[in-house]
N, C-alpha and C positions, 0 to 999 in steps of 0.2 A: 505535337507528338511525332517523332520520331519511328522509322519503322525497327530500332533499335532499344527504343525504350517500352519500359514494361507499366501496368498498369496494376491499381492494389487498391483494395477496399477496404477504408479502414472504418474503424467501428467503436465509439466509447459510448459505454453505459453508467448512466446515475441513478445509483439505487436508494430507496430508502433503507435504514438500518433499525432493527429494535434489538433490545438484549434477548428477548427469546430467539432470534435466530440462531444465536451459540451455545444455548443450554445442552444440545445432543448433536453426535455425529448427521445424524437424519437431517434435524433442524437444518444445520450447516449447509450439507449438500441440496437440499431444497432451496434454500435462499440462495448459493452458489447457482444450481441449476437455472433458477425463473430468473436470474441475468444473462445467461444465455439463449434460452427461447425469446428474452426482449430483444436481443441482438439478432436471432434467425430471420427476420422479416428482410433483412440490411444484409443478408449478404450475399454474395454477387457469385453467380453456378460459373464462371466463365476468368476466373483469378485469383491470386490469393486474398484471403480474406484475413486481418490484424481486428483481430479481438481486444481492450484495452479495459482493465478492471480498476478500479479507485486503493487508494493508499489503505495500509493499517485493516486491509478486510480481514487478517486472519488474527488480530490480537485479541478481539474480544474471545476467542476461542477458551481463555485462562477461563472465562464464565463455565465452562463443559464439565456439567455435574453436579453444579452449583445454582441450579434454579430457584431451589428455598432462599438462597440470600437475597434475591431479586428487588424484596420485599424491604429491603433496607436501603433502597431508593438513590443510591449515589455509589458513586464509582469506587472513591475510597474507602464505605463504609463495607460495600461487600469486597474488596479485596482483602479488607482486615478481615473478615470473619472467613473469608476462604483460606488466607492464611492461615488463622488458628482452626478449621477445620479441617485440614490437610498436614497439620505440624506435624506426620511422621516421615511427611514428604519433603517440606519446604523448611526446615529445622535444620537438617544436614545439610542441605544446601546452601540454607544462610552460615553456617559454621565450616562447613568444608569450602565453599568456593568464594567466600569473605563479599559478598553482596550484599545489595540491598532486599529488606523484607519483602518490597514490590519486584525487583527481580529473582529472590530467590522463589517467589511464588509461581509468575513466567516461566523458570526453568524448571522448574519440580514436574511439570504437565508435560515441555515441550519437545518431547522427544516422539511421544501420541501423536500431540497435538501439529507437530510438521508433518508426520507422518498423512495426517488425514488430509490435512492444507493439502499437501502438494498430490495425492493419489486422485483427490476430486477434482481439481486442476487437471492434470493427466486423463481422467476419464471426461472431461468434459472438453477438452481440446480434441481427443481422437472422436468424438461422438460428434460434435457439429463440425470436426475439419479444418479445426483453424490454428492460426498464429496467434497464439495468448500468451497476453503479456497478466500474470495472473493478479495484479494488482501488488499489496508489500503485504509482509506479515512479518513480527517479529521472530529471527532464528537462531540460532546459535550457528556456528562453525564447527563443522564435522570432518573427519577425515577416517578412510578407510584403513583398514587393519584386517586383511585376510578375510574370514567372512563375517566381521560385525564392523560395526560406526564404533568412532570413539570420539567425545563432546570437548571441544575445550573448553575450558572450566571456566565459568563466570561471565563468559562472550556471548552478548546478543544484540544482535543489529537489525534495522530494519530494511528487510529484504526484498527485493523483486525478482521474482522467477518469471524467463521466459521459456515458452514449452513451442516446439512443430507441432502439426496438426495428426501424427504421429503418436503424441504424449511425449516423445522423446525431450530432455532439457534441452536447449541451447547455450544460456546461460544465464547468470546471475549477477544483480547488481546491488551493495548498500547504499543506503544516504549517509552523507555525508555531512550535512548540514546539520544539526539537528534542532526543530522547537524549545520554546522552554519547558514544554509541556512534556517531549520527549525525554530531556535529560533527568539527572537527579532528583527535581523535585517534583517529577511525571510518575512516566512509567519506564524512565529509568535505563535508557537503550544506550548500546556501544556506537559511535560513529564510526563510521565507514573511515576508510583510506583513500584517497584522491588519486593514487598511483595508480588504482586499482581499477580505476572507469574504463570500460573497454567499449568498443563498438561490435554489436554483433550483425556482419551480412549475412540474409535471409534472404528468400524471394521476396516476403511483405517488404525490403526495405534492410539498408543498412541502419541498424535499430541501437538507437543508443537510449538508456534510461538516466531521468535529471528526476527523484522522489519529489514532491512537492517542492517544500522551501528552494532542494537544488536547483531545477531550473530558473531561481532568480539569483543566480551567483556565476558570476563570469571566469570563477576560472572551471568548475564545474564546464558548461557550456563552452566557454573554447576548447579545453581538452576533447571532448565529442567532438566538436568542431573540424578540428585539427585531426581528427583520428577518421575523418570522414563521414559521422554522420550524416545521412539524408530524411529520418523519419525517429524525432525526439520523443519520448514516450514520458509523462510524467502524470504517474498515478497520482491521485491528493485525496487528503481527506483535512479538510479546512475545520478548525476545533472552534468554531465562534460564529456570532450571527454573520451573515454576507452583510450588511449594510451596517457593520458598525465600522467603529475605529480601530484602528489597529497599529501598532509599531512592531515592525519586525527585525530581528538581528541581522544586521551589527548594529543599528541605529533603531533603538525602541521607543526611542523620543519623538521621532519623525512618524507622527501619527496619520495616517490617511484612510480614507473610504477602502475599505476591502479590494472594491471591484478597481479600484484607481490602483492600487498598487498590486493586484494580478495580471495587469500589463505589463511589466514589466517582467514577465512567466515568460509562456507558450507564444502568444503574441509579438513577444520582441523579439524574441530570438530568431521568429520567421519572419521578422521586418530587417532585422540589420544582422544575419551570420547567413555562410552559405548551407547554413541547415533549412532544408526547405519545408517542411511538412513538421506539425506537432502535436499529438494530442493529450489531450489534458480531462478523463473522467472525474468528476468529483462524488462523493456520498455525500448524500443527507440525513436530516436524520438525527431524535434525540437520543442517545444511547448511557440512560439510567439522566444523572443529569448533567451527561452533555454533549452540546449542541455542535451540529455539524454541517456545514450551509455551501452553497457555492452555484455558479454557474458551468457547467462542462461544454469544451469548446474542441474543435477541432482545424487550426491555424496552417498556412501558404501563403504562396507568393501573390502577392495584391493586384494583379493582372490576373490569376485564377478568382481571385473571391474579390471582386469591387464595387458590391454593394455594401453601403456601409450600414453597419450594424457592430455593436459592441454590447457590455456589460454594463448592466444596471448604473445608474449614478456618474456614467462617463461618455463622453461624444462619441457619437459613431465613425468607421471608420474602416477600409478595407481590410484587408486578411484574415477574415473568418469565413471558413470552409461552412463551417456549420456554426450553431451558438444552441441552447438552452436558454429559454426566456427566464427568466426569473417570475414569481407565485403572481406577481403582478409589476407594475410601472406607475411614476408617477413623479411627483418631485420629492429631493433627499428627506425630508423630515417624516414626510409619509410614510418613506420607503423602510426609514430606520426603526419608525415604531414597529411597524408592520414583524421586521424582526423579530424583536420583542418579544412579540405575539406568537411567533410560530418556536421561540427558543423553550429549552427545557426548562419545567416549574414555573413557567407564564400564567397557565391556568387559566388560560382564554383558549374559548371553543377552536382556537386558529393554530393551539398546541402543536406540533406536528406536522402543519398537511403541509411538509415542501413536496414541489417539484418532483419527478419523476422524468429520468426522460430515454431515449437511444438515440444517437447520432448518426450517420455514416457521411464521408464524403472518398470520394475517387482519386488517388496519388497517383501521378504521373512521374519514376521516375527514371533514371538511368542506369543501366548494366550495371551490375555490382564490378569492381575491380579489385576489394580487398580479400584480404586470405581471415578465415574463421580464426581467433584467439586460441591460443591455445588451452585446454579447460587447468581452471587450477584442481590442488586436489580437493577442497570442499564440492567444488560440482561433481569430480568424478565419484564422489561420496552419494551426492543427492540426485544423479542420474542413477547407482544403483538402488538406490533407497525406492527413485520411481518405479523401476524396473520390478520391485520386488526382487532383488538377487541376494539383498542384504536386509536383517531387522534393525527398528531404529535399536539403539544401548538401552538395553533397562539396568537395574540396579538390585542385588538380592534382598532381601527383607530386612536380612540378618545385619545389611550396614548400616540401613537405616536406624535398625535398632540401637546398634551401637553405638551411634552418634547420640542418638538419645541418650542413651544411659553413659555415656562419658559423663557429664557435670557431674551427674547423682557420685558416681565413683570416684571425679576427682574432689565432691567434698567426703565423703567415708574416708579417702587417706587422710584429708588431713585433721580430719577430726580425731583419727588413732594415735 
């Protein structure tokens, strides 16, 4: 350490998830909050402190108000019945911004539903002081119009906001990658633009965000790279047991252990780019039924962390800052039942109980030397938005209505 370089505590937490956390505002910011008191023990009076939240925390949000469907036990079967109990909402949506039922249901809420995201973000950033990287939620793109938001139509992507310990934004990043789970026959999200990856310098750290899948895509990761990154941020929320199989795109055939091909994440890219530092919070967690597993790590330079230690099911090995053990250890076939057991509709007393955990480890790095991005206009949208300067766009009664009653009226014409 250099008497020129600066020193940063960073922080990833793995929460458990259940669908009652997003049935109310309250809910939310309770569950938002007791991830940050799991982080206050970690962090350091004497630095900045990087707070770092897990993927997709803010989509179950579409749940907000919709508790009684709970009860219908699966994720499609209550977004249909929220669908059809909200069709004076999600109707026009699907007919005026030509979407799918599953995003026109996402976007009927989301204009609340950011609003709250990002305000409890902001109030929990300025209250423990930190550098929060607020995890992703799915948003639309906004842009200002004198003093209200105005939405483009049909666009949602999933998002990372990062906040100063101010509440103020710094910036925002999409993924770019997206699951299958994400696309069309998910829940249906816009992919990001690759142009559009920026690096933001902080005191935490020149902070570049790779969403899950993206930090395992190398042009994702050399752009950061190339743009300076020193401190890679990649929320996850992994949609399947940790210890099964899995094929991921581009190649879904190349089937591997979980934990063998998340090496090739956070891990690699602090073994072989000059991106030195990464953290990687995952959620766990059954949410209605499904299942969401992982181990959260925080990766460096292997002369910083040389004891070896890796992920479940794979040799150990230097550069992890920190790790999350997984529920137990043992050999592969153990490990995969054990899955099993703890995935959603198992129906073994072992349902549920992942992991828990908080991280911290201490970044060492160098003087920032880049110049702040310049913000596009969606941020300067959702920096007022935080601010409260601006209301999110609502929509009058009366449009809705008439969206509705168009069909009825254009069969009356042609029935005359």
């Amino acid at each position: 350490m250099t008497s020129s370089s600066r020193r940063v505590r960073a922080v990833a937490v793995q929460p458990r998830w259940h669908a009652t956390d997003f049935v109310t505002a309250d809910a939310f910011r309770h569950w938002m909050r007791a991830q940050l008191e799991e982080a206050r023990p970690h962090l350091a009076p004497d630095r900045p402190n990087l707070v770092v939240l897990t993927e997709l925390n803010g989509l179950p949000l579409v749940l907000r108000g919709g508790g009684w469907a709970l009860r219908l036990r699966t994720f499609e079967r209550v977004a249909l019945a929220l669908f059809v109990a909200r069709l004076p909402r999600t109707l026009p949506v699907l007919l005026r911004e030509r979407v799918s039922p599953i995003r026109a249901l996402q976007l009927a809420g989301i204009d609340a539903n950011t609003a709250l995201y990002l305000r409890t973000c902001r109030d929990l950033a300025r209250e423990y002081g930190v550098y929060l990287c607020c995890g992703s939620a799915p948003m639309p793109r906004y842009t200002r119009r004198g003093d209200h938001l105005t939405r483009t139509p049909g666009l949602l992507t999933n998002q990372t906001v990062l906040l100063d310990p101010q509440g103020d934004l710094i910036g925002v990043t999409d993924k770019i990658h997206l699951t299958p789970d994400e696309q069309g026959g998910g829940v249906d999200l816009t992919p990001g633009d690759p142009r559009e990856l920026r690096v933001f310098p902080t005191p935490a750290g020149d902070l570049g965000v790779a969403i899950s899948l993206d930090a395992f895509r190398p042009d994702v990761i050399g752009s950061l790279e190339a743009q300076g990154c020193t401190v890679l941020l990649q929320p996850d929320a992994n949609g399947s047991p940790w210890t099964a199989r899995e094929g991921l795109p581009p190649d879904p055939a190349n089937l591997r252990d979980q934990p063998v091909a998340w090496l090739e994440s956070s891990w690699q890219v602090t073994s072989t780019t000059r991106i030195r530092y990464a953290v990687n919070p995952m959620v766990v967690g059954n949410l209605l039924d499904l299942t969401f597993d992982g181990q959260s790590g925080i990766t460096g330079p292997h002369e910083e962390a040389p004891r070896p230690r890796s992920y479940v099911m794979t040799d150990p090995r230097p550069g992890f800052l920190a790790l999350t053990p997984w529920v137990e250890d043992g050999p592969p076939e153990q490990l995969r039942r054990t899955g099993q057991l703890l995935a959603a509709g198992s129906g073994h007393p072992r349902e549920n109980a992942y992991r828990t955990d908080t991280l911290h480890a201490d970044l060492t790095l160098p003087p920032t030397t880049l110049t702040p991005p310049a913000p596009t206009p969606h941020e300067d949208a959702l920096r007022a938005l935080i601010r409260e300067e601006i209301r999110p766009p609502s929509r009058a009664p009366w449009a809705a209505l008439a969206l509705l009653l168009l069909p009825l009226l254009l069969l009356v014409r042609r029935n005359r």
